[in-house]
N, C-alpha and C positions, 0 to 999 in steps of 0.2 A: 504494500500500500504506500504513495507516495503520500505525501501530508506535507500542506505549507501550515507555516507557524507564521501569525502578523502579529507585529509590534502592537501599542496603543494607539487608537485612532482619532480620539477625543472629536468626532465629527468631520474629522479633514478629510474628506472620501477623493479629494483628485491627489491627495499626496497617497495615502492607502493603493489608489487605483493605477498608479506609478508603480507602485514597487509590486503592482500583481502582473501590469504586461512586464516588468523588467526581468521577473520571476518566471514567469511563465515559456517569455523568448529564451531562456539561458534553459530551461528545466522541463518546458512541455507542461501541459496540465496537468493539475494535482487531482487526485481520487477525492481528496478533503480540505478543506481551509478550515485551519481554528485558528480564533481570534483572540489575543490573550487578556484583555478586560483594556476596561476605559472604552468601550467600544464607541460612547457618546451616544447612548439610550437614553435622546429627551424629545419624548414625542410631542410635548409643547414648549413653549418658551423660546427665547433665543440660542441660538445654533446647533439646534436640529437640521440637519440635511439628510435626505437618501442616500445612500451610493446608486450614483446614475444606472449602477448594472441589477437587474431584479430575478437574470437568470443566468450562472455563471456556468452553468454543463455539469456540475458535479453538486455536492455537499458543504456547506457553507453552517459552521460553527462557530460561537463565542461565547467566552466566559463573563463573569461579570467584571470589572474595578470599582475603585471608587468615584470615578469620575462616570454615575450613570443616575437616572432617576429610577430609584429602588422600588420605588413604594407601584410605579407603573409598568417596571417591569417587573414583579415578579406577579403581579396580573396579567401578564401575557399566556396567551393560549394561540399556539399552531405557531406560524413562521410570520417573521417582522422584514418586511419590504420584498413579499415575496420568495425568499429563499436563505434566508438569516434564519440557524434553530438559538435560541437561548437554550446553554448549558448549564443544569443550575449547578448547587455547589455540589459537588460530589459524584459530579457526573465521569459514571465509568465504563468505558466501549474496547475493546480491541488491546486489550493490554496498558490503556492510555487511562490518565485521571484526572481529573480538571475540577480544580478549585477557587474562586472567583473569592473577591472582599482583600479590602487594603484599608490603612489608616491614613484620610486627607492631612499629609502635612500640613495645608494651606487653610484648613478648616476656619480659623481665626477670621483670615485673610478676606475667605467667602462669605461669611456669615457679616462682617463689618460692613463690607459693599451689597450686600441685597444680594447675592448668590444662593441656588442649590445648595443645600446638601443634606445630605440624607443620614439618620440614628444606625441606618439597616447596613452601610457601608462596612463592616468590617465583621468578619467569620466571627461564628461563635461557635463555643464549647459543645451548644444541642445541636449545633451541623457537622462538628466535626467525630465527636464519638460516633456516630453511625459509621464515616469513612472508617475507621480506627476498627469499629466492631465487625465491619465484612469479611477480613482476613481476605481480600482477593489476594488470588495466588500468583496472578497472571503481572501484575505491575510493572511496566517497565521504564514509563514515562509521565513524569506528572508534570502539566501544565497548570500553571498558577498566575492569579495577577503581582501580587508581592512575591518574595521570597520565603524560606526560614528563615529564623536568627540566625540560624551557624553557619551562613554564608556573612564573609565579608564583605559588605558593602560602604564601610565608611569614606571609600575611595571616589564616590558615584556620590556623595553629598553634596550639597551646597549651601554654604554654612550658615547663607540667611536662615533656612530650614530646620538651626538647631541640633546640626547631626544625624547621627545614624537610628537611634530609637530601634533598640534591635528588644524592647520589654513590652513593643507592641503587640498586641493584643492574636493580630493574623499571624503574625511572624510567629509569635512563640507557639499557638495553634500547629502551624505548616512543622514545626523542629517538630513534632509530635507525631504526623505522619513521614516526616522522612525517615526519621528514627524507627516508624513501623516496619513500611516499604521498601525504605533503599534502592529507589529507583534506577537505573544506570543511567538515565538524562533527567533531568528538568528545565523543563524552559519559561520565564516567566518574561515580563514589561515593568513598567510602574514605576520603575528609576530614570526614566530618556536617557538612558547612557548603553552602548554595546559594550557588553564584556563577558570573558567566563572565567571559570572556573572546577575546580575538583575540591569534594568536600568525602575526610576519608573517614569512614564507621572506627568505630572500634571492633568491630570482626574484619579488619581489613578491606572489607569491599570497598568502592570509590562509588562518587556520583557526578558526574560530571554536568557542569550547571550552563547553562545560557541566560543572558538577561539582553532583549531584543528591543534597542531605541525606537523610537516611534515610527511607526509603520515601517519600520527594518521586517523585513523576511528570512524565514530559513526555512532548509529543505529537510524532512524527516523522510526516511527510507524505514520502515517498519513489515515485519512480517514474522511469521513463528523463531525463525532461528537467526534474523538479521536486524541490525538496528544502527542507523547510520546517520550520524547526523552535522550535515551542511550549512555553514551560512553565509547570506547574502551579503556585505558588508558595502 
């Protein structure tokens, strides 16, 4: 199964729609698109846009961030602009797991000027022990909007923002399924910055991590005995 992974989109569908012909020309069509949160789910208000495309030939997924209206998306029933599924949190398909919710650094910020923002923004404990209590066997890729804690990110800060904040609330959640899992990739968004990394268990195993700048693309090669993963830089 081929599988693109999109950056955050926060509404900008001709920069998103950029890096899916840039993607597309270098790679061929994907079997799947998932989108990894901040998708820009605000079906009123200011800047709300479509993506100009409403049928892309394949399968078209996204997770949540926190830069979405919560309270009307998780009112959504069937597919949003024709061929978008909302994944909700814990959404597990094909050996892949996708976990949506992050904490608005900007929170302060947005609530000062009349901005969005949403209580529902960020994982909690009664979403996440159900992941934790499935024992899937199959795990081998977790897509998320934030990270774990036990990824280094203080490098990806910008210190108007006050640091790293690795005692947030999603972050210590997500250390709790890596810790189950031990996925061999994770790819998240949420930081606008490209980078990776290896984050290594104490049994040895490793997990090698991606964090995809906004609407940055990567290319996932997934199937029973294969797992390969590309990006678009």
């Amino acid at each position: 199964m081929k599988i693109f992974l999109l950056g955050d989109i926060h509404g900008e569908w001709e920069h998103a729609d950029q890096s899916y012909e840039n993607a597309t020309a270098k790679w061929g069509s994907p079997d799947l698109l998932i989108q990894v949160g901040d998708f820009g789910y605000y079906p009123t208000g200011v800047g709300y846009k479509v993506w100009h495309r409403n049928d892309f030939g394949h399968r078209c997924v996204f997770i949540d961030g926190n830069h979405e209206m919560h309270e009307a998306l998780r009112a959504v029933e069937g597919k949003i602009d024709g061929c978008w599924e909302y994944a909700r949190r814990g959404w597990h398909e094909s050996g892949m797991l996708g976990i949506g919710g992050a904490t608005s650094v900007d929170k302060a910020f947005r609530l000062k000027v009349g901005a969005h923002w949403s209580d529902l923004e960020d994982l909690t404990r009664e979403e996440v022990d159900p992941i934790l209590d499935a024992n899937y066997e199959d795990v081998k890729v977790v897509i998320s909007h934030t990270c774990p804690s036990g990824f280094d990110m203080a490098w990806a800060c910008n210190p108007m923002w006050g640091g790293e904040h690795k005692d947030e609330i999603t972050r210590v959640l997500l250390q709790e399924v890596l810790e189950k899992y031990k996925p061999e990739v994770w790819v998240f968004g949420h930081w606008h910055v490209s980078g990776s990394g290896t984050y290594h268990h104490e049994d040895g195993t490793t997990t090698e991590w991606q964090c995809l700048d906004i609407a940055q693309m990567a290319k996932l090669e997934l199937s029973d005995d294969v797992l390969n993963l590309r990006i678009e830089v």
